[in-house]
C-alpha atoms as a printed R data frame, in Angstrom:
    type eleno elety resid chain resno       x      y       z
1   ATOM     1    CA   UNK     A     1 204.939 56.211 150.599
2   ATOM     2    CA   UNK     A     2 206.923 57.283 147.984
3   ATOM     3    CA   UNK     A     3 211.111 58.407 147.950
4   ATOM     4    CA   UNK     A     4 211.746 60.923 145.764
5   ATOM     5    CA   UNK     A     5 215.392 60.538 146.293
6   ATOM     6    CA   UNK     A     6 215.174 56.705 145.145
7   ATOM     7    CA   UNK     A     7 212.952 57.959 142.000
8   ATOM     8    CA   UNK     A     8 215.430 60.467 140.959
9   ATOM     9    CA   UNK     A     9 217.911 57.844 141.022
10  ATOM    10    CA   UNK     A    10 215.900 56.150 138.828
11  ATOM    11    CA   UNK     A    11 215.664 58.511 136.270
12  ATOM    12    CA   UNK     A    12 218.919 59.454 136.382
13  ATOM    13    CA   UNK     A    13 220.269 55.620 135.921
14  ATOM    14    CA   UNK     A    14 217.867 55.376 132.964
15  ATOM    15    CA   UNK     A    15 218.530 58.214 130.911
16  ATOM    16    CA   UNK     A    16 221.857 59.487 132.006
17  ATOM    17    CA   UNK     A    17 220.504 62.808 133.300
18  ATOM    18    CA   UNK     A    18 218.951 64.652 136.027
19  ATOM    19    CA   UNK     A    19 215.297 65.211 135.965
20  ATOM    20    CA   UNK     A    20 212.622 67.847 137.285
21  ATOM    21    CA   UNK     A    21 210.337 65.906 139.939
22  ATOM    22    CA   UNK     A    22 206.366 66.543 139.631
23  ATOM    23    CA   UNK     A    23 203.932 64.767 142.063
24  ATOM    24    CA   UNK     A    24 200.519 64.660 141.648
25  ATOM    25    CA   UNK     A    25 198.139 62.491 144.745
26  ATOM    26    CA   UNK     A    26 195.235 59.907 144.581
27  ATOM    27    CA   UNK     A    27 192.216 60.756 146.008
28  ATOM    28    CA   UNK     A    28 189.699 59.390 148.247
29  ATOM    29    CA   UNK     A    29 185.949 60.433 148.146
30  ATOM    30    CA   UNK     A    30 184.497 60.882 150.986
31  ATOM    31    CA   UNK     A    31 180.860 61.431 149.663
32  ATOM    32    CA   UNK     A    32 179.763 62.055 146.315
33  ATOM    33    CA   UNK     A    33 179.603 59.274 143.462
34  ATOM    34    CA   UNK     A    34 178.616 59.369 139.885
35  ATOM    35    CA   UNK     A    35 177.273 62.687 140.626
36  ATOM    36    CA   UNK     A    36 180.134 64.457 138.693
37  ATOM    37    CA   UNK     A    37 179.239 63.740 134.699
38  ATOM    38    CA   UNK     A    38 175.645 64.914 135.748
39  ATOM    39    CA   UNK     A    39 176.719 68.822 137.073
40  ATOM    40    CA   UNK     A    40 176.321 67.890 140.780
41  ATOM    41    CA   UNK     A    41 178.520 67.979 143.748
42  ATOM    42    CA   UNK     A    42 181.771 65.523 144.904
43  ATOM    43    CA   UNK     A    43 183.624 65.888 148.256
44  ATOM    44    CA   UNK     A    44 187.146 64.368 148.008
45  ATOM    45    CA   UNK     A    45 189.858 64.637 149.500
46  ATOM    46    CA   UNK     A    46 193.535 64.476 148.154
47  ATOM    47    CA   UNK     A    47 195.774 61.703 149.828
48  ATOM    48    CA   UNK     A    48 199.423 60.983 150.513
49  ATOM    49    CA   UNK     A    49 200.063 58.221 147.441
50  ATOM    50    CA   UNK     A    50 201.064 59.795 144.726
51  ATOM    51    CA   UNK     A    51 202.461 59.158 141.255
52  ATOM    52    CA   UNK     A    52 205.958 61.097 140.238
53  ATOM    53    CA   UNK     A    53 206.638 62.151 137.084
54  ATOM    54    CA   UNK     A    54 210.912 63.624 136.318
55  ATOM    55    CA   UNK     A    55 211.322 64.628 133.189
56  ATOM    56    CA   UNK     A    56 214.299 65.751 130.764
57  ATOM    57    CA   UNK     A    57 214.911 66.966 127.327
58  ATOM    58    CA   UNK     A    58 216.050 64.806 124.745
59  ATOM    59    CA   UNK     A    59 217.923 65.849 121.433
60  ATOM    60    CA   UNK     A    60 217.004 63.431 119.155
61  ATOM    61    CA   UNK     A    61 213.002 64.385 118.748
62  ATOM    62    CA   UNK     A    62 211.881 61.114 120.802
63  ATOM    63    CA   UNK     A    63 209.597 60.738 123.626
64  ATOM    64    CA   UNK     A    64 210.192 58.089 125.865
65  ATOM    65    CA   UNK     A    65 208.048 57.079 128.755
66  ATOM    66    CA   UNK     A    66 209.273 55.018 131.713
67  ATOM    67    CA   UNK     A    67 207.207 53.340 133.720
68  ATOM    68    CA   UNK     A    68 208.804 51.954 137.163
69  ATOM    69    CA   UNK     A    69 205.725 50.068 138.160
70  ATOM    70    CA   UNK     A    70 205.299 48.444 135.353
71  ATOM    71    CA   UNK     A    71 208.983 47.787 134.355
72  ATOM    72    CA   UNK     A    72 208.358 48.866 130.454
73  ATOM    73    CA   UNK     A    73 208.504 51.864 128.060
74  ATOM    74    CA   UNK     A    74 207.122 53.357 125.145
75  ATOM    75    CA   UNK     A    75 208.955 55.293 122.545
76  ATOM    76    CA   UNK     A    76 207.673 57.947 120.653
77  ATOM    77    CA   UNK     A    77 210.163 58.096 117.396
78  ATOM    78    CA   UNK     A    78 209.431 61.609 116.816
79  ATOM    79    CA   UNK     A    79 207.674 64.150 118.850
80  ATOM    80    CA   UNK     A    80 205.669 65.693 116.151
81  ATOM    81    CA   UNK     A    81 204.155 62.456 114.967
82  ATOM    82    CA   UNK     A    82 202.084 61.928 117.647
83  ATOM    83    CA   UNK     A    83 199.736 58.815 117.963
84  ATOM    84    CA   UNK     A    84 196.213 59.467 117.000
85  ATOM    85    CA   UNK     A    85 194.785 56.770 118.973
86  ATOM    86    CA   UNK     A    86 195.135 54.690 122.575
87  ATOM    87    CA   UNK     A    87 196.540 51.074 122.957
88  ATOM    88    CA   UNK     A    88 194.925 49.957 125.731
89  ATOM    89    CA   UNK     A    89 198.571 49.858 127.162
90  ATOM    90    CA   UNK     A    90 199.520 51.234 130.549
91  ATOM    91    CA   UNK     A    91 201.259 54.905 128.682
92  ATOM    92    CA   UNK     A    92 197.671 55.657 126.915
93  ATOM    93    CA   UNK     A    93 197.333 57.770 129.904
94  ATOM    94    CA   UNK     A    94 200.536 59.577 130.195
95  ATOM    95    CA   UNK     A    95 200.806 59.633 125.690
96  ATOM    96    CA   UNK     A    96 197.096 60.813 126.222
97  ATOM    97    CA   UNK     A    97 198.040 64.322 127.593
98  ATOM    98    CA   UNK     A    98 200.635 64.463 125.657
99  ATOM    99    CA   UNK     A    99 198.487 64.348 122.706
100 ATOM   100    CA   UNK     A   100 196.047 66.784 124.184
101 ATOM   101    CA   UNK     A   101 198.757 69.491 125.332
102 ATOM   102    CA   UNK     A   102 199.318 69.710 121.684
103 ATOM   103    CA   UNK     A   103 196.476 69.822 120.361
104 ATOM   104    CA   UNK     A   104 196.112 72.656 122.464
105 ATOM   105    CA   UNK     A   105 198.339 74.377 119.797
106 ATOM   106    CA   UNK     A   106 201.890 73.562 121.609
107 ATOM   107    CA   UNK     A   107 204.881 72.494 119.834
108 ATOM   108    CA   UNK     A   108 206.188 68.669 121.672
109 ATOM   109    CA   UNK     A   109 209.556 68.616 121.788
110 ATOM   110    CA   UNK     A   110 211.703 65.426 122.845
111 ATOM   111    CA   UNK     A   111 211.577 64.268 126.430
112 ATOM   112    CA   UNK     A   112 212.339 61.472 128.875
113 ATOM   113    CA   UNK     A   113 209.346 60.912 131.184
114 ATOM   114    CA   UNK     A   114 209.915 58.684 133.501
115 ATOM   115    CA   UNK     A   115 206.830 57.130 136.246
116 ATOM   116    CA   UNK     A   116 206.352 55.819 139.505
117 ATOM   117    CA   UNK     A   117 203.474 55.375 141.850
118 ATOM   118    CA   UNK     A   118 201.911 54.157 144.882
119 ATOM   119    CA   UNK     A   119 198.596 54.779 144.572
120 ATOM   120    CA   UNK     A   120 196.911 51.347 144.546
121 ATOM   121    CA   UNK     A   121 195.983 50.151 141.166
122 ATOM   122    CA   UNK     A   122 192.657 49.280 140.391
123 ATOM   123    CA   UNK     A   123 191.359 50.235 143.773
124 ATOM   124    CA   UNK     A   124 189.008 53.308 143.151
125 ATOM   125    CA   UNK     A   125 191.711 55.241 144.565
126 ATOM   126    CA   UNK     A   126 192.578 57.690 141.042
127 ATOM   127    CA   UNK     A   127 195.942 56.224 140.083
128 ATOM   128    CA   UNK     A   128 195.083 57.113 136.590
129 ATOM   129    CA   UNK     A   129 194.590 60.777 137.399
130 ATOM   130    CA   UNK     A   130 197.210 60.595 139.325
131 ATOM   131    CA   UNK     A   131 199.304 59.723 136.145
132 ATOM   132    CA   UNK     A   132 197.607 62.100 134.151
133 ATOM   133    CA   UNK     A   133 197.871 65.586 136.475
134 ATOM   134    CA   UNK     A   134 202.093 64.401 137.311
135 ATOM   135    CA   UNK     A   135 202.252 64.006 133.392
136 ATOM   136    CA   UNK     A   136 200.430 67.379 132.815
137 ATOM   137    CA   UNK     A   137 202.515 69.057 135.045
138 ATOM   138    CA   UNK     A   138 206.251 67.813 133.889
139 ATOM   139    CA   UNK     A   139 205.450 68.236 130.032
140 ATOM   140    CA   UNK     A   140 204.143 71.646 130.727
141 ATOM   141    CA   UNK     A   141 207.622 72.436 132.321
142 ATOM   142    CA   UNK     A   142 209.158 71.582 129.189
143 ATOM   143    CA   UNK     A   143 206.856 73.168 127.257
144 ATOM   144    CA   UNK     A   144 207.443 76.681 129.727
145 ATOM   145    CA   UNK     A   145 203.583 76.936 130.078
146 ATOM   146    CA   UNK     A   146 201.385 77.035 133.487
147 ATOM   147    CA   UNK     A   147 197.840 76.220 133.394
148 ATOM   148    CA   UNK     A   148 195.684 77.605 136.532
149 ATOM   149    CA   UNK     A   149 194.623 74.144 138.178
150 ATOM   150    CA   UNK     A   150 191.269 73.883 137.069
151 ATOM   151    CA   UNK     A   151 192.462 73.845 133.503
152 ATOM   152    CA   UNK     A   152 194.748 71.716 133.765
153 ATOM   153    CA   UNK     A   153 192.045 68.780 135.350
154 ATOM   154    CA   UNK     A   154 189.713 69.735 131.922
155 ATOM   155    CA   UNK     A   155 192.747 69.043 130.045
156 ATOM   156    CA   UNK     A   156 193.919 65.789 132.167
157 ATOM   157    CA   UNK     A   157 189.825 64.670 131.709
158 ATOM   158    CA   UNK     A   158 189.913 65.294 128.392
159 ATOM   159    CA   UNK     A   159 192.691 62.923 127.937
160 ATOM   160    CA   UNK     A   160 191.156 60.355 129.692
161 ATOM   161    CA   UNK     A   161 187.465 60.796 128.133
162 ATOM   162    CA   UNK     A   162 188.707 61.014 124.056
163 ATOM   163    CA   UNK     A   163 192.287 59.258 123.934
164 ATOM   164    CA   UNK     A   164 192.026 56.665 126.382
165 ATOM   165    CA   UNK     A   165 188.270 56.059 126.163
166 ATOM   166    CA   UNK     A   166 186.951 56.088 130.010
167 ATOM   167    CA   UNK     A   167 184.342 58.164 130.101
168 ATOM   168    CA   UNK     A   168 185.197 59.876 133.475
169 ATOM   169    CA   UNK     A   169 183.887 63.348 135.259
170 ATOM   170    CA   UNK     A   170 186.055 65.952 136.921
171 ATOM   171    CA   UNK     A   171 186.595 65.047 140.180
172 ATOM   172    CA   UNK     A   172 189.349 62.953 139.713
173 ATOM   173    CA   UNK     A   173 191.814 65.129 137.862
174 ATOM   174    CA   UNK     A   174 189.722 68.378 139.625
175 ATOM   175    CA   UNK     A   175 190.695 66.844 143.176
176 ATOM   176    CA   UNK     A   176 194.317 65.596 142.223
177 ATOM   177    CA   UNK     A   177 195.628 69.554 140.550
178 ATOM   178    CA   UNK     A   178 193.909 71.421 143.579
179 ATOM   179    CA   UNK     A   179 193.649 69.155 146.876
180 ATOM   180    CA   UNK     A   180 194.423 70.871 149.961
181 ATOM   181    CA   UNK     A   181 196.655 69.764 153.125
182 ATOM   182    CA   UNK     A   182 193.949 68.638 155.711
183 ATOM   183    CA   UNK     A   183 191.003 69.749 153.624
184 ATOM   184    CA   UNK     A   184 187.685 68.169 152.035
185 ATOM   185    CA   UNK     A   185 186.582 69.428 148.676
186 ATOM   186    CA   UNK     A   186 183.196 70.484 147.974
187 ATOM   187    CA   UNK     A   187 183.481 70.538 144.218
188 ATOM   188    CA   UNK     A   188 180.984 71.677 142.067
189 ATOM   189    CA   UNK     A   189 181.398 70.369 138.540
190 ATOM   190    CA   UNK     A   190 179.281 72.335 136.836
191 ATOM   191    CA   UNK     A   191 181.033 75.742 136.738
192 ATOM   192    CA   UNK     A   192 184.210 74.195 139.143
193 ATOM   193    CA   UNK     A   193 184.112 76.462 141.904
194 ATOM   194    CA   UNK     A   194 184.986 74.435 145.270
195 ATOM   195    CA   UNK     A   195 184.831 75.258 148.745
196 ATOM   196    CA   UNK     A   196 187.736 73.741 151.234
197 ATOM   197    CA   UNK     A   197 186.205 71.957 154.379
198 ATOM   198    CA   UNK     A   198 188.708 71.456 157.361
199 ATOM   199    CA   UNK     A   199 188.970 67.636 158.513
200 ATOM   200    CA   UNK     A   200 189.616 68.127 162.426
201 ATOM   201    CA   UNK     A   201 192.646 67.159 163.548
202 ATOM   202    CA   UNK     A   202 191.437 64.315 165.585
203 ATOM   203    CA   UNK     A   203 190.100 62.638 162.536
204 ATOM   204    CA   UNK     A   204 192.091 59.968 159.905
205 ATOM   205    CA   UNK     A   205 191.294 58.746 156.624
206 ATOM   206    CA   UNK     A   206 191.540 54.722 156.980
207 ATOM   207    CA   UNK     A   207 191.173 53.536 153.598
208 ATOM   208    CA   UNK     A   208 190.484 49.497 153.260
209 ATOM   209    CA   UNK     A   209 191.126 47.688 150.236
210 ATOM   210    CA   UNK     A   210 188.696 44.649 149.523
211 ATOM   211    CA   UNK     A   211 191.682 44.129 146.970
212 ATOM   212    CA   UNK     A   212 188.609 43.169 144.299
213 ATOM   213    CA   UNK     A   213 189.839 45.281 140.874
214 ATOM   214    CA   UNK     A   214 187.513 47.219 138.573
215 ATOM   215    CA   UNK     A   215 188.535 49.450 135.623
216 ATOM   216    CA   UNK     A   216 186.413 52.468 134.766
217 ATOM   217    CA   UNK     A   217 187.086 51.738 131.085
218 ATOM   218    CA   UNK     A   218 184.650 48.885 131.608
219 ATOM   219    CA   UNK     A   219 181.280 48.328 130.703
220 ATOM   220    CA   UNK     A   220 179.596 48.121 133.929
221 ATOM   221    CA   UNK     A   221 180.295 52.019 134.046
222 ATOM   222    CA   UNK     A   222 179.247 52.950 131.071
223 ATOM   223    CA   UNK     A   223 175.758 51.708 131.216
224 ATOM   224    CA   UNK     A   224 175.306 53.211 134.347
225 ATOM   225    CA   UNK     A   225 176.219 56.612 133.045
226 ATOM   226    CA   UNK     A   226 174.105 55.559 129.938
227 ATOM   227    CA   UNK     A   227 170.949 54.769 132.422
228 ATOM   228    CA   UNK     A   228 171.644 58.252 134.100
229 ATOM   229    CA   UNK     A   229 171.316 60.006 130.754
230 ATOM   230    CA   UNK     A   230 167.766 58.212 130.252
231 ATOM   231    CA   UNK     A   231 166.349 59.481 133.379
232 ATOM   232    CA   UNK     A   232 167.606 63.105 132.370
233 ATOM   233    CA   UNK     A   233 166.212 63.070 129.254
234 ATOM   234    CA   UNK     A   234 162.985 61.823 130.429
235 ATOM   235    CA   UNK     A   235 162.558 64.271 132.659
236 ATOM   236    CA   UNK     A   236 163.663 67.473 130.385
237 ATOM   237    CA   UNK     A   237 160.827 65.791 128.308
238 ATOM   238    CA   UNK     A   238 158.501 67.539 130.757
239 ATOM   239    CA   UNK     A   239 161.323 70.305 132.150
240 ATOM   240    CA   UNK     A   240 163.327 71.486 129.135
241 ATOM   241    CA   UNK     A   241 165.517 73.477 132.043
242 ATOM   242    CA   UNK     A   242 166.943 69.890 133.348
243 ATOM   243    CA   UNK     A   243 170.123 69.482 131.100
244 ATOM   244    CA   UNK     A   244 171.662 67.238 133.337
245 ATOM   245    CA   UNK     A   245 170.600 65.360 136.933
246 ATOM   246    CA   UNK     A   246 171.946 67.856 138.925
247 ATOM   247    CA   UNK     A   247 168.751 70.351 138.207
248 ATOM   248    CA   UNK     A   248 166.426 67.872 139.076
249 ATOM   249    CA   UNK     A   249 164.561 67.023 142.380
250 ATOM   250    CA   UNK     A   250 162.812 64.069 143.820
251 ATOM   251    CA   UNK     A   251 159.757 65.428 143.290
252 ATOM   252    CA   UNK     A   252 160.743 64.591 139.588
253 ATOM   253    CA   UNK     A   253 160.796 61.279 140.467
254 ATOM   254    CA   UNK     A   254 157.590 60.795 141.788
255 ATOM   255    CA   UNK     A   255 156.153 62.886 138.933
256 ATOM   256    CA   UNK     A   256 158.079 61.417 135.544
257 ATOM   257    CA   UNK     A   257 159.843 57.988 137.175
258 ATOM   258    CA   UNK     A   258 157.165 56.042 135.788
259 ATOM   259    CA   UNK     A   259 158.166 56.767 132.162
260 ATOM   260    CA   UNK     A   260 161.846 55.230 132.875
261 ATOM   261    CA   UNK     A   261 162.625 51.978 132.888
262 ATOM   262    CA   UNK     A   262 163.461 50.450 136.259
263 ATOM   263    CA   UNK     A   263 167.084 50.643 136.224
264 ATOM   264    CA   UNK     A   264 166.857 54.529 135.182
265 ATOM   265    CA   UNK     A   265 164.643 55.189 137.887
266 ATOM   266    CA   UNK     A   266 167.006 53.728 140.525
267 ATOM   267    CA   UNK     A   267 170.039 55.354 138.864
268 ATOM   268    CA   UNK     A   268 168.128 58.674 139.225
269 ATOM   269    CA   UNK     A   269 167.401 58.307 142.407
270 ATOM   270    CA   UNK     A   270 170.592 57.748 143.849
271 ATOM   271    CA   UNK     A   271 172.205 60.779 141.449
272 ATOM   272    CA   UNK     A   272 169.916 63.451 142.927
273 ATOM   273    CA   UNK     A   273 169.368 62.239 146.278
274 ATOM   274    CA   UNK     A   274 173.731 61.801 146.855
275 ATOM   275    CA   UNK     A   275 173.716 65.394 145.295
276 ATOM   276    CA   UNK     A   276 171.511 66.459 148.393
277 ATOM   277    CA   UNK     A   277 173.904 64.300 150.407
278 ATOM   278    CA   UNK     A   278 177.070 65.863 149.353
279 ATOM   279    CA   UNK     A   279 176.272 69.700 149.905
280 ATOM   280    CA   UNK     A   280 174.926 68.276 153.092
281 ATOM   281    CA   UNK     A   281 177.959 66.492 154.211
282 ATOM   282    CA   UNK     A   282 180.361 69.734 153.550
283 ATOM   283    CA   UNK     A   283 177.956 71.712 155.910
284 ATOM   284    CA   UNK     A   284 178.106 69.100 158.492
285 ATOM   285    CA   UNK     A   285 182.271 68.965 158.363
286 ATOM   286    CA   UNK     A   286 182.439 72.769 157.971
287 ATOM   287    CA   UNK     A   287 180.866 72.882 161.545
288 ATOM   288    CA   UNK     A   288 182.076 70.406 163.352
289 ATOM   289    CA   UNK     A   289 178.925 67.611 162.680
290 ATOM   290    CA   UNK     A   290 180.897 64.621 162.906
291 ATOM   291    CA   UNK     A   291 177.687 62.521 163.627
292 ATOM   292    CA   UNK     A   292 175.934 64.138 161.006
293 ATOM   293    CA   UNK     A   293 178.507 63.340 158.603
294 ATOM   294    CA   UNK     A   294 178.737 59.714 159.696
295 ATOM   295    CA   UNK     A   295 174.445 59.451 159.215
296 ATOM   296    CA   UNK     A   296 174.982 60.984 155.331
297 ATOM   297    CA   UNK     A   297 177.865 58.562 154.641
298 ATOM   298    CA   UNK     A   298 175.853 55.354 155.631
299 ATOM   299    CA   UNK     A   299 172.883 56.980 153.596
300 ATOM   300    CA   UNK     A   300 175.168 57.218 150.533
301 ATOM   301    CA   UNK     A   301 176.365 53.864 150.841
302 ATOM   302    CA   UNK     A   302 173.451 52.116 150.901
303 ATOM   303    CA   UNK     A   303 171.819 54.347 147.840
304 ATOM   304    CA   UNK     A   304 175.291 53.256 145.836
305 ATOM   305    CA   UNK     A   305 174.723 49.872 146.654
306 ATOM   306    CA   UNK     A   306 171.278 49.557 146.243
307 ATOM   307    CA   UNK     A   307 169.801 51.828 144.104
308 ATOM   308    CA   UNK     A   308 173.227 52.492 141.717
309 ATOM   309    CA   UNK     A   309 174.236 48.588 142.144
310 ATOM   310    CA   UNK     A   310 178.025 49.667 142.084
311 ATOM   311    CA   UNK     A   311 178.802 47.655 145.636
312 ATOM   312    CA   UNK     A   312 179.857 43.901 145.124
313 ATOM   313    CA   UNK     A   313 179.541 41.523 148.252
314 ATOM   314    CA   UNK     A   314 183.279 42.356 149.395
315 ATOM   315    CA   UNK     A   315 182.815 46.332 149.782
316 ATOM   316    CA   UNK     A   316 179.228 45.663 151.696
317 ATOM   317    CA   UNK     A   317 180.806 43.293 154.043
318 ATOM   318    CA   UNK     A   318 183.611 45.642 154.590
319 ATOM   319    CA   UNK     A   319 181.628 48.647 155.185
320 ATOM   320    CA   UNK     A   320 179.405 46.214 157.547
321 ATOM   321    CA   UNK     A   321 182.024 44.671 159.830
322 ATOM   322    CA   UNK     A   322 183.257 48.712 160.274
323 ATOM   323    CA   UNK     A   323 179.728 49.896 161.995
324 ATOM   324    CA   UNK     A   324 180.496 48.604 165.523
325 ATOM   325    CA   UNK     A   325 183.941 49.152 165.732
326 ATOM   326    CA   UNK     A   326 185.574 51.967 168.601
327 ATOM   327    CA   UNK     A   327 185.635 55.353 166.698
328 ATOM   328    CA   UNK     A   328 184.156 55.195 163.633
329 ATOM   329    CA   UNK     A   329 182.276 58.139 162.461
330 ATOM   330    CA   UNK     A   330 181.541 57.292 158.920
331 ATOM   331    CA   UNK     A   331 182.232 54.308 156.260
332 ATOM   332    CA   UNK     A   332 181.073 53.911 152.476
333 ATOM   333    CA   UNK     A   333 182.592 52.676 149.300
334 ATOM   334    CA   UNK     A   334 184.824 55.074 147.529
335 ATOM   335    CA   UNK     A   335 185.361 55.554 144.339
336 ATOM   336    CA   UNK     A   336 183.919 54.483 140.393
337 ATOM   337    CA   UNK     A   337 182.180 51.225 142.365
338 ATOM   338    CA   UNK     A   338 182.525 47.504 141.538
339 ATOM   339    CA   UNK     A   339 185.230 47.119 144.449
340 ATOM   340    CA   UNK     A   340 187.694 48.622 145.361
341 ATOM   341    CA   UNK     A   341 188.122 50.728 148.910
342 ATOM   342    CA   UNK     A   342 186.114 51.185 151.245
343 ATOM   343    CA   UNK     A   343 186.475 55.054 153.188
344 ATOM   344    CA   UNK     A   344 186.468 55.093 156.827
345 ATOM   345    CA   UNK     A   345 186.725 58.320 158.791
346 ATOM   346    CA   UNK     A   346 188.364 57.633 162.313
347 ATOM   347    CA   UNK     A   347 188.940 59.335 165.215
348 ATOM   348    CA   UNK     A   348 192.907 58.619 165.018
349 ATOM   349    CA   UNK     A   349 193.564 58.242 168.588
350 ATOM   350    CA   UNK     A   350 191.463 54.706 167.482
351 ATOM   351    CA   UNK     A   351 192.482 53.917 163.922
352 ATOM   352    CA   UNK     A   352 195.350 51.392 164.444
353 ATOM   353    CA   UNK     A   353 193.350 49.632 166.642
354 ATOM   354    CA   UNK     A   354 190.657 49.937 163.781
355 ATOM   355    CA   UNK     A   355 193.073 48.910 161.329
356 ATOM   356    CA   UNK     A   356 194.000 45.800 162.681
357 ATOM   357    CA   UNK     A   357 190.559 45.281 163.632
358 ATOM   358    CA   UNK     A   358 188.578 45.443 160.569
359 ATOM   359    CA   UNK     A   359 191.317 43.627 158.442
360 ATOM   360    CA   UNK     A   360 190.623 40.667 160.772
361 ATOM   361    CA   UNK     A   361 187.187 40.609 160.356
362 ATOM   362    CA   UNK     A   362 187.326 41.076 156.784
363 ATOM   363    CA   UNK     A   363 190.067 38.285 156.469
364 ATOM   364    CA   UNK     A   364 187.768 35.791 158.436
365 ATOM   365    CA   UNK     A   365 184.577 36.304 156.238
366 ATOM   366    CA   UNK     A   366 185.740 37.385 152.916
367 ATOM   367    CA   UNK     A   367 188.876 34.675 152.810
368 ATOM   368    CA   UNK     A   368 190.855 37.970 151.549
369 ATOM   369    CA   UNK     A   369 193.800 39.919 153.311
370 ATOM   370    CA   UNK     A   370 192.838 43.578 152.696
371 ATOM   371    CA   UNK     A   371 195.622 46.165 152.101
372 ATOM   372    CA   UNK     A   372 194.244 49.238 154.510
373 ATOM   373    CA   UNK     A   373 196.221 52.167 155.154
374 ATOM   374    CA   UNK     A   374 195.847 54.851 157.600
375 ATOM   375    CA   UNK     A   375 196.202 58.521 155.089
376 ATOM   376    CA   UNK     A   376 195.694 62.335 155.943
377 ATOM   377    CA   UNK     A   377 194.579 64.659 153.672
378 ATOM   378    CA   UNK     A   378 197.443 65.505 151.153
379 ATOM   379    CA   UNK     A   379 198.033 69.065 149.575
380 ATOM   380    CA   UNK     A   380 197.669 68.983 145.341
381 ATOM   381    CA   UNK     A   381 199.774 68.671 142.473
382 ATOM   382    CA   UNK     A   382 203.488 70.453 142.597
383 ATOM   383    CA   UNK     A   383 206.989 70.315 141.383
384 ATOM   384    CA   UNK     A   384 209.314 68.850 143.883
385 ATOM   385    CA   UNK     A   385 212.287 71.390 144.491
C-alpha cells in the first residue's frame, strides 16, 4: 500500500520543492462488464491501491511529468503548446487530461507532476483511471478550479477515449472520483446517478491475479464493443427507441437475433442479460442476500466467458478452484476481460486461509504464482492534507 510520506520525498528530491498530494484508487467490479458504453448498469467498488499525483508550479512555462513506476519523464517545453496527439508512451494518460482540461477553455500553466502507484498494471484493476482522476485532481489545484465528481470522470474518459485512443465507458473514472469507504456502486451510466450499497462488515474483497496482462487499447476490445453496436442497431431496425443495449430485452433476442451474426447475438446476450444481473446484485447486497449475490456473480461469469469470450483459460481455472473453498460467497472475472483478476467476495474471518488456499491451487495447475491481495472498499478521489 502506498506511503505518502516516502512519495513526498520523492517529489521533493526531484524538483527541489514541496508538492500538494492527490490520490485517486483502482477499482474492482464486482458485477457489471461491458455494460457501461451501452447505457446499462456497473457495480464497483473503489479499493485501497491507489496512484498519487504531488504537484508544484514551475516558472519557466514547462510541464514535467514524473513517473516513479516507470523511472522516466516527459517534458512539456511550454505549457501552451500542448501535444495534439498520444505516444503510446506511459504519460499519454496523465498529458491526456492535461490536454483536455484545456481544451475545456483553461489557461496551463507550468507544473511538476510527479506519479506513483500500486495498483497492479495490466490486471483489470483501473490503474489507468487511476492515473487519470489523481492527474485531474492535482492540475485542477493549480488551475484553482473544482469539478463536482461526475464531471470530472467525463473529463478523465474523455481523455482516455480521444487522446489516448481506448475506447473505454464510465465506470472506471465514474468509480475512481466518487467511490465510497465500505460501499458498492450501482452506477448507472446513462444519466450517472448511483446508488451506494453497504458491503457488511464481515465480508472482504480478495482480489487474485492470474498475472496474464491485457490492455484495453487492444483489439480484442474493440471488436467486442464493435459486435455490441451490431446487435443494437439491428434491433433499433425494428425498435427505433433502442439507442443503445441497455433499452433492450431478451425478448429482442428471440425476436431480431436471427438477423445478427453469431458473435453479435452472443455479445447481446450477455450485455442485456448482465444488465438484469447488475440491478439485481445491488438489491441482493442492499438487503443482506449474500447467497443471492454469490448465484448472480457465477451467472455473470459464465455469460462473460461464454457468451462475451473475454475469460482466457487462467481466469476460468481461477474462478473454478475458488467454488469449494470455506467462505466464499461469490467469484467472477473483473474487469475489461482477457485476464487479469479474478473478484472473490469472502467472509474475512476465512480469507487468509482463502488466500493461501486458492494461490496453491492456482500455482499447481496453472504453473503461475498469482499476486492476490486481501482489499476493503476504499473511499474516492481526494487531496491528501
Amino acid at each position: 500500500m502506498h506511503d505518502v510520506n516516502a512519495f513526498r520525498n520523492i517529489h521533493r528530491n526531484r524538483f527541489q520543492t514541496e508538492p500538494t498530494v492527490f490520490a485517486a484508487p483502482g477499482r474492482v467490479n464486482i458485477i457489471g462488464e461491458h455494460t457501461d458504453y451501452a447505457e446499462g448498469f456497473v457495480m464497483p467498488a473503489a479499493i485501497d491501491f491507489a496512484t498519487l499525483a504531488g504537484i508544484s508550479p514551475r516558472s519557466d512555462g514547462k510541464i514535467v511529468i514524473y513517473s516513479e513506476n516507470y523511472g522516466d519523464e516527459r517534458v512539456i517545453d511550454d505549457a501552451k503548446a500542448l501535444p495534439a496527439a498520444a505516444i503510446k508512451h506511459w504519460s499519454d494518460y496523465p498529458l491526456g487530461v492535461i490536454v483536455t482540461l484545456a481544451g475545456e477553455g483553461h489557461t496551463m500553466p507550468g507544473f511538476s507532476l510527479s506519479l506513483w502507484g500500486d495498483v497492479p498494471l495490466g490486471s483489470g484493476l483501473s490503474s489507468s483511471a487511476a492515473v487519470e482522476v489523481a492527474t485531474a485532481l492535482a492540475v485542477c489545484s493549480i488551475l484553482g478550479v473544482t469539478y463536482p465528481g461526475p464531471v470530472l470522470a467525463r473529463l478523465c474518459q474523455k481523455a482516455e477515449n480521444q487522446f489516448v485512443g481506448a475506447n473505454c465507458g464510465i465506470m472506471d473514472q465514474f468509480i475512481s472520483a466518487n467511490g465510497a469507504e465500505d460501499h458498492a456502486l450501482l452506477l448507472d451510466c446513462r444519466d450517472l446517478s448511483f446508488k451506494l450499497a453497504p458491503i457488511p462488515h464481515n465480508v472482504a474483497l480478495v482480489i487474485a491475479n492470474t498475472m496474464v496482462s491485457h490492455s484495453v487499447a487492444g483489439g480484442e476490445y474493440t471488436s467486442r464493443r464493435a459486435e455490441v453496436e451490431e446487435a443494437c442497431a439491428v434491433i433499433a431496425r425494428h425498435r427505433p427507441e433502442v439507442k443503445f443495449l441497455r433499452d433492450a430485452t431478451p425478448e429482442d433476442l428471440k425476436n431480431y437475433g436471427h438477423e445478427m451474426s453469431p458473435n453479435a447475438l452472443k455479445r447481446a446476450r450477455h450485455v442485456i442479460t448482465e444488465n438484469i444481473r447488475t440491478v439485481a446484485a445491488a438489491e441482493a447486497l442492499m438487503h443482506h442476500n449474500l447467497k443471492e449475490l454469490g448465484r448472480l456473480m457465477a451467472e455473470a461469469h459464465t455469460s462473460y466467458s461464454q457468451d462475451f469470450e473475454a475469460s482466457c483459460v487462467e481466469a476460468d481455472a481461477m474462478v473454478a478452484l475458488a467454488q469449494d473453498l470455506p467462505g466464499l460467497i461469490g467469484a467472477r472475472l473483473t474487469g475489461g476481460g482477457f485476464g487479469g483478476c479474478t473478484i472473490n467476495l469472502v467472509e474475512r474471518e476465512h480469507a487468509p486461509a482463502f488466500a493461501e488456499a486458492l494461490g496453491a491451487r492456482y500455482s499447481s495447475e496453472i504453473g503461475i504464482v498469482p499476486q492476490i491481495h486481501i482489499c476493503h472498499a476504499a473511499s474516492g478521489a481526494h487531496r491528501i492534507g
